[in-house]
N, C-alpha and C positions, 0 to 999 in steps of 0.2 A: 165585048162589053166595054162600053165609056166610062171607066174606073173615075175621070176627073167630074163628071156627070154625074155619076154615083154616088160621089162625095158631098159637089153641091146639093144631092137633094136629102142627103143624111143630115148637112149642117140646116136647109133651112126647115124641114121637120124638126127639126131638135126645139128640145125646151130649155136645152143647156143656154142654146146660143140663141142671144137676142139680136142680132145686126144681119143686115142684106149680104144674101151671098151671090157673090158672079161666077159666072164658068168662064174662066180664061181670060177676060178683059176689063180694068179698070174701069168703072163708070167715069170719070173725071180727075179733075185734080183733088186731093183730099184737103189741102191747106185752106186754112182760113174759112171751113164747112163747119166745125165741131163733131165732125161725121166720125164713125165708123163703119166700117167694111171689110167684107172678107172677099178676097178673089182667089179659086183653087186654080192651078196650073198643070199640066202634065212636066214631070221630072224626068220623064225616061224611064227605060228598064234596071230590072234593080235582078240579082241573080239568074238564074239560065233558067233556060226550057227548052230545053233539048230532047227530055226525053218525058214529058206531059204538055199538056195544053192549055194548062193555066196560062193566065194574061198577068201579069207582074209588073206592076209602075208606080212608080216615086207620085206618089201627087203632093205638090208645091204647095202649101197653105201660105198666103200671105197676107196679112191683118194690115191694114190700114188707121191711123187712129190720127185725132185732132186733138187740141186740148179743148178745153168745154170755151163757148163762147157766148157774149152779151149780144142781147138785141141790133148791137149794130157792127158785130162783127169782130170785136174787140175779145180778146184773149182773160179769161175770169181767171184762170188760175194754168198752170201749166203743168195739165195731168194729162198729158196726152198717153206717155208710159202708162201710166198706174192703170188707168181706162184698158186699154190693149190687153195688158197683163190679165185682169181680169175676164176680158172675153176669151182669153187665150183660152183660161183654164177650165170654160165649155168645151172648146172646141177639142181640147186633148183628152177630155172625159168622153169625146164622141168616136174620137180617131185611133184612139192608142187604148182598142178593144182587146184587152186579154181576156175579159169572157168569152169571148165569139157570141156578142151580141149583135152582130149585124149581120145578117142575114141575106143582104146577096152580096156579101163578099166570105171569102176562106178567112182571109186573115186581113189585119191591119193593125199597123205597129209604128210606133216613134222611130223615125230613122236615127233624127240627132233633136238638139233640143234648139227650142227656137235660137234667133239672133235678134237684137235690139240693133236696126239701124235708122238711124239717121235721113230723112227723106233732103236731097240736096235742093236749097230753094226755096225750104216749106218752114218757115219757121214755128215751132207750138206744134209740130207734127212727125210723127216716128211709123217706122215697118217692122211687123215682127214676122218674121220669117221663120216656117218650117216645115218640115220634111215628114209625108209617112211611109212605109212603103207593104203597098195594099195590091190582094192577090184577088181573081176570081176563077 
């Protein structure tokens, strides 16, 4: 099973989460869009399996965000954070399942918590970066 595949199609079913999600590759440059985006990644393996056959992987959330922008491209206020933030906290009502409400996965769980970085080049634009790590 394609866990980071699984994830994209959890986020864009969701009604938590309102923004485009990609499986593994940035559509473009986010600056100077007013855009948001989510792109899922493969992390790698996360504990063993040695002795079942579960599939076990990190999948990489990364949020993309802008600040909001004018008709001609011009920066209205510089909430690029605040925006993010808030998507964020769909997407970790969707990921960081301790019901075991998702159903073709066992588990899925916050690895750590997101990171606020800085997109180098992009001025009015931030990444938030996070980790889950999701079993089938």
């Amino acid at each position: 099973m394609d866990l980071v595949h699984a994830t994209v199609i959890r986020l864009q079913e969701s009604d938590r989460v309102s923004v485009p999600v990609y499986n593994r590759k940035e559509p473009g440059k986010i600056d100077g869009t007013g855009s948001l985006y989510l792109v899922i990644k493969d992390g790698g393996t996360w504990g063993t399996s040695q002795h079942h056959t579960r599939v076990k992987r990190i999948v990489r959330v990364d949020l993309y965000a802008d600040c909001q922008r004018d008709n001609d491209g011009l920066p209205v206020e510089d909430d690029a954070a605040a925006r993010a933030w808030s998507v964020w906290a769909g997407v970790d009502a969707e990921l960081h399942d301790l019901a075991h409400g998702w159903m073709a996965v066992c588990s899925s769980l916050r690895s750590d918590e997101p990171s606020e970085i800085e997109i180098p080049g992009a001025e009015h634009s931030i990444l938030l970066s996070g980790r889950y790590e999701v079993s089938a």
